[in-house]
SERO-4910 file (N, C-alpha, C, O; in steps of 0.05 Angstrom, whole numbers):
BEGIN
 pado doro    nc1    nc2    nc3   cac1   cac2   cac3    cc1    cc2    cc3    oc1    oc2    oc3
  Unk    A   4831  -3003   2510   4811  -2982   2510   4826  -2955   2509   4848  -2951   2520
  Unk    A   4814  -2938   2497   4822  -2909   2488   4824  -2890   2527   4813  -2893   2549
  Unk    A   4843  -2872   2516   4842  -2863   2534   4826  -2835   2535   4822  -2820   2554
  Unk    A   4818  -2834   2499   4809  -2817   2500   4774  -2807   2508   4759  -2826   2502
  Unk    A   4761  -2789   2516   4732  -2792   2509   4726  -2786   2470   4741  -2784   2451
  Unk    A   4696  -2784   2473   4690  -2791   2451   4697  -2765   2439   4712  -2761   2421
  Unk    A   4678  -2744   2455   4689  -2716   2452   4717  -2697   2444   4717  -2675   2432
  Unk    A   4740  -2710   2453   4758  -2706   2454   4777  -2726   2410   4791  -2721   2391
  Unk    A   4759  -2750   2421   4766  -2771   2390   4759  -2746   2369   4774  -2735   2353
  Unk    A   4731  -2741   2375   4718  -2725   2359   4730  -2701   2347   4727  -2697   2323
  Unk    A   4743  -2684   2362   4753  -2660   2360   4779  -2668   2338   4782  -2660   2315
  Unk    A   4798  -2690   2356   4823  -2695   2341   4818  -2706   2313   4835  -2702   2297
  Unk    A   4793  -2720   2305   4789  -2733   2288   4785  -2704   2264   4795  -2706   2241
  Unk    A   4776  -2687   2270   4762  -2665   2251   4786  -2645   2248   4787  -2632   2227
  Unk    A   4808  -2644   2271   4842  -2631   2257   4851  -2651   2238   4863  -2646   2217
  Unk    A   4844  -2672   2247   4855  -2693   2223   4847  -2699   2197   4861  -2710   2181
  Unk    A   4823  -2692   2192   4806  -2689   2168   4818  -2658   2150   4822  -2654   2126
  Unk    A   4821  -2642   2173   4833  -2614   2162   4857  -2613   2152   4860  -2603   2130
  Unk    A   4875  -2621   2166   4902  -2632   2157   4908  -2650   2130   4926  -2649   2114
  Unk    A   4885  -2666   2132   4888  -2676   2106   4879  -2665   2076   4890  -2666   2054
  Unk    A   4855  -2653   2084   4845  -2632   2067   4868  -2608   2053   4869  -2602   2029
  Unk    A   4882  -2599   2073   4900  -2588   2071   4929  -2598   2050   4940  -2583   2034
  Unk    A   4935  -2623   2056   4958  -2640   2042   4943  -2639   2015   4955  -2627   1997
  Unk    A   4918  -2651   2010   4903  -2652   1984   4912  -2629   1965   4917  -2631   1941
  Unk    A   4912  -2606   1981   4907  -2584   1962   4941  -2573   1962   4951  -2561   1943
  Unk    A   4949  -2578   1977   4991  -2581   1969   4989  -2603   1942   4996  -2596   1919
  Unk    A   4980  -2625   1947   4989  -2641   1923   4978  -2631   1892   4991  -2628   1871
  Unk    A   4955  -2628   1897   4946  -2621   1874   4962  -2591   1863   4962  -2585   1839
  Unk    A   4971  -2577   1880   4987  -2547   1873   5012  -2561   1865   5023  -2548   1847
  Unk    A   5028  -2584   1871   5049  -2604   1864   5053  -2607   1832   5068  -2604   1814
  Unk    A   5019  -2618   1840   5016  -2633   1812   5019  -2606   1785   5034  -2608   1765
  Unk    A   5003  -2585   1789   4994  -2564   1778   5025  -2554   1768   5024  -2544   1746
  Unk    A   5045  -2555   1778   5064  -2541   1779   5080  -2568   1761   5085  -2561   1738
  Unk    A   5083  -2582   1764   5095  -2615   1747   5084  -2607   1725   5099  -2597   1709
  Unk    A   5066  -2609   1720   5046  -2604   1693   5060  -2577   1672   5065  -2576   1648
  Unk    A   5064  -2555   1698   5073  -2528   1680   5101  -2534   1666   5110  -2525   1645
  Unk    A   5116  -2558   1689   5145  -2557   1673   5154  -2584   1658   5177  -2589   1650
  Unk    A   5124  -2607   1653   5121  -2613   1630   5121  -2600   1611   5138  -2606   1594
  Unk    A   5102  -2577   1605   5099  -2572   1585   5118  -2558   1578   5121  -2556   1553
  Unk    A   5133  -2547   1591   5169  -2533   1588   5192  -2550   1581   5214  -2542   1576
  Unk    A   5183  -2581   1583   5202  -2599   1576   5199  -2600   1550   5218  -2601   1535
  Unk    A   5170  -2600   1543   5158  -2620   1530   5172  -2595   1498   5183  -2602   1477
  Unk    A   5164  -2565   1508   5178  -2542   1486   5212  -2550   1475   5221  -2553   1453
  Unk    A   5226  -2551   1505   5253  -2558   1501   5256  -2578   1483   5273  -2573   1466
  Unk    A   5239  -2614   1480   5251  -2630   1469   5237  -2624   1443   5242  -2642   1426
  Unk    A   5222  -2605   1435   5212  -2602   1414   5236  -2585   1394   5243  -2592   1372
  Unk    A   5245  -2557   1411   5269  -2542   1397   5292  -2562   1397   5302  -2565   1375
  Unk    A   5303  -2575   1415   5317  -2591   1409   5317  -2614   1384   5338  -2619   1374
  Unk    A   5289  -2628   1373   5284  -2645   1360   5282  -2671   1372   5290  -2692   1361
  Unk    A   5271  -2670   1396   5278  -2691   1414   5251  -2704   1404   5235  -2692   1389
  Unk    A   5247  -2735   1414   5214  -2743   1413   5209  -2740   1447   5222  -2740   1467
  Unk    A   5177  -2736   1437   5173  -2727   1465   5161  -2754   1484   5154  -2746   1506
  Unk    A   5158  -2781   1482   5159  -2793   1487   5188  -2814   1495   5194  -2832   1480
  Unk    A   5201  -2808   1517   5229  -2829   1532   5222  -2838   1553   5219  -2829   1576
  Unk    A   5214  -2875   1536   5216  -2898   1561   5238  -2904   1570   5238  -2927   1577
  Unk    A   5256  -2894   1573   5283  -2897   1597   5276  -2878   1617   5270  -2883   1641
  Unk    A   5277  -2852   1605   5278  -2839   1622   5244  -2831   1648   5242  -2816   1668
  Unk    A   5224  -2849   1633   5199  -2851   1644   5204  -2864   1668   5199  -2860   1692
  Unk    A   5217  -2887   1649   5223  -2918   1670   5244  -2912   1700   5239  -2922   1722
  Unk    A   5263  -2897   1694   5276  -2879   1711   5271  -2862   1740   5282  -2860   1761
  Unk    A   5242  -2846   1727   5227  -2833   1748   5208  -2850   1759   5196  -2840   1777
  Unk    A   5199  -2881   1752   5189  -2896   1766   5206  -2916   1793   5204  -2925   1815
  Unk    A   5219  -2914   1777   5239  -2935   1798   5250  -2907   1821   5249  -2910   1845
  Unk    A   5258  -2885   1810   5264  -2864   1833   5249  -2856   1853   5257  -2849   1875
  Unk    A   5218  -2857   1842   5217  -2853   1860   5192  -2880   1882   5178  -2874   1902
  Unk    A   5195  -2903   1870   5185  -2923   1879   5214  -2932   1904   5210  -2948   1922
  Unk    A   5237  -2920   1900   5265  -2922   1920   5253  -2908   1936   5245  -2916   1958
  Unk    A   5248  -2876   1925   5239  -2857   1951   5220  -2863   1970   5222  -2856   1993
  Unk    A   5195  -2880   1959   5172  -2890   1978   5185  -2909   1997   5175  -2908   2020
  Unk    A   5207  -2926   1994   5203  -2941   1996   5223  -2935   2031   5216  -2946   2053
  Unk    A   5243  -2919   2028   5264  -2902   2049   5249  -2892   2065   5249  -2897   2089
  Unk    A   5228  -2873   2049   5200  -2866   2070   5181  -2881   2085   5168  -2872   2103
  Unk    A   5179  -2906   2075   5170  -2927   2093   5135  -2925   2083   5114  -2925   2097
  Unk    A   5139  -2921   2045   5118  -2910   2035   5111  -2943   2017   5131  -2950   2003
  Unk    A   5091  -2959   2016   5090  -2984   2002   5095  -2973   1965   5082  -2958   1951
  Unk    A   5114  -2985   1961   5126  -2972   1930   5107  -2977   1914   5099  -2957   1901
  Unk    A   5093  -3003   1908   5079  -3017   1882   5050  -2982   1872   5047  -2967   1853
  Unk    A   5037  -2987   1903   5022  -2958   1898   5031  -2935   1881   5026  -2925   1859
  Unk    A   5051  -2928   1907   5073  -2900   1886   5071  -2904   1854   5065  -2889   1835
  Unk    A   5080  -2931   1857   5094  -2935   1821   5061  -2927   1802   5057  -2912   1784
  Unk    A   5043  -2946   1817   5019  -2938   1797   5011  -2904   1802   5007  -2888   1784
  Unk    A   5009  -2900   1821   5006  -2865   1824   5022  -2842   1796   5012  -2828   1779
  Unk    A   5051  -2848   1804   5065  -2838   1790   5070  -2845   1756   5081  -2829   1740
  Unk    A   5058  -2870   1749   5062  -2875   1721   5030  -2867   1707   5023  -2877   1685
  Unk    A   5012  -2847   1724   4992  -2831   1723   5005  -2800   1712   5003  -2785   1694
  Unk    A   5022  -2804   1738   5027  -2768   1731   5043  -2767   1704   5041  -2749   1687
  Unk    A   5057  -2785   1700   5084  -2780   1679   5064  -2793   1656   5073  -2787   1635
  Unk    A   5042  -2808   1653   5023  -2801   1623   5019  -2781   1633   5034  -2767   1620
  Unk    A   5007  -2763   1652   4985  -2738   1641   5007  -2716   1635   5001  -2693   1627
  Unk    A   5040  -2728   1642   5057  -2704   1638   5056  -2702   1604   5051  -2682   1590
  Unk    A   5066  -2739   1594   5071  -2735   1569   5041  -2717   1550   5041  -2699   1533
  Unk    A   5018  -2733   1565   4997  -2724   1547   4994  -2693   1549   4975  -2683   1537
  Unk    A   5010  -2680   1560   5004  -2647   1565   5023  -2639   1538   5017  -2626   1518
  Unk    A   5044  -2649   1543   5069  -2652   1527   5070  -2646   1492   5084  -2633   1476
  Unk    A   5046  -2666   1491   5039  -2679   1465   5018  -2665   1449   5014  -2664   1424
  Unk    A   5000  -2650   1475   4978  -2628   1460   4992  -2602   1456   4978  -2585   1446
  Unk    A   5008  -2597   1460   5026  -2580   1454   5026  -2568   1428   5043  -2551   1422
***
């Protein structure tokens, strides 16, 4: 049994909703900012002559950071699908270019 009252659950529960609200809107400013230096990659491999599609180097930032979840004590398989989200919507930023 809680030691807490309900009153008290209540209160902590609604910093906790805030807090998270809060992380939401860090990530998405994360994301917002990934996106800007996609599309700065995406210029570079273009003056370069690069293609803007590299499954090594895709495959690379999955496994890095499916390591990082994993040190963090974060379940990787998630991460990996999370992240092989961001890195299409990087290339697809990339590609409207």
């Amino acid at each position: 049994m809680s030691n807490q009252s309900g009153g008290d659950a209540l209160t902590e529960l609604a910093a906790c909703r805030d807090e998270i609200e809060r992380l939401d809107n860090e990530i998405i400013g994360l994301l917002a900012r990934r996106i800007v230096l996609g599309k700065r990659t995406g210029a570079l491999k273009r003056a370069a002559g690069l293609p803007i599609l590299d499954p090594s180097r895709e495959a690379a930032v999955i496994r890095r950071v499916a390591e990082t979840a994993r040190e963090a004590g974060v379940p990787a398989e998630p991460v990996r699908e999370i992240f092989w989200q961001i890195v299409g919507m990087s290339r697809r930023e990339q590609e409207a270019q």
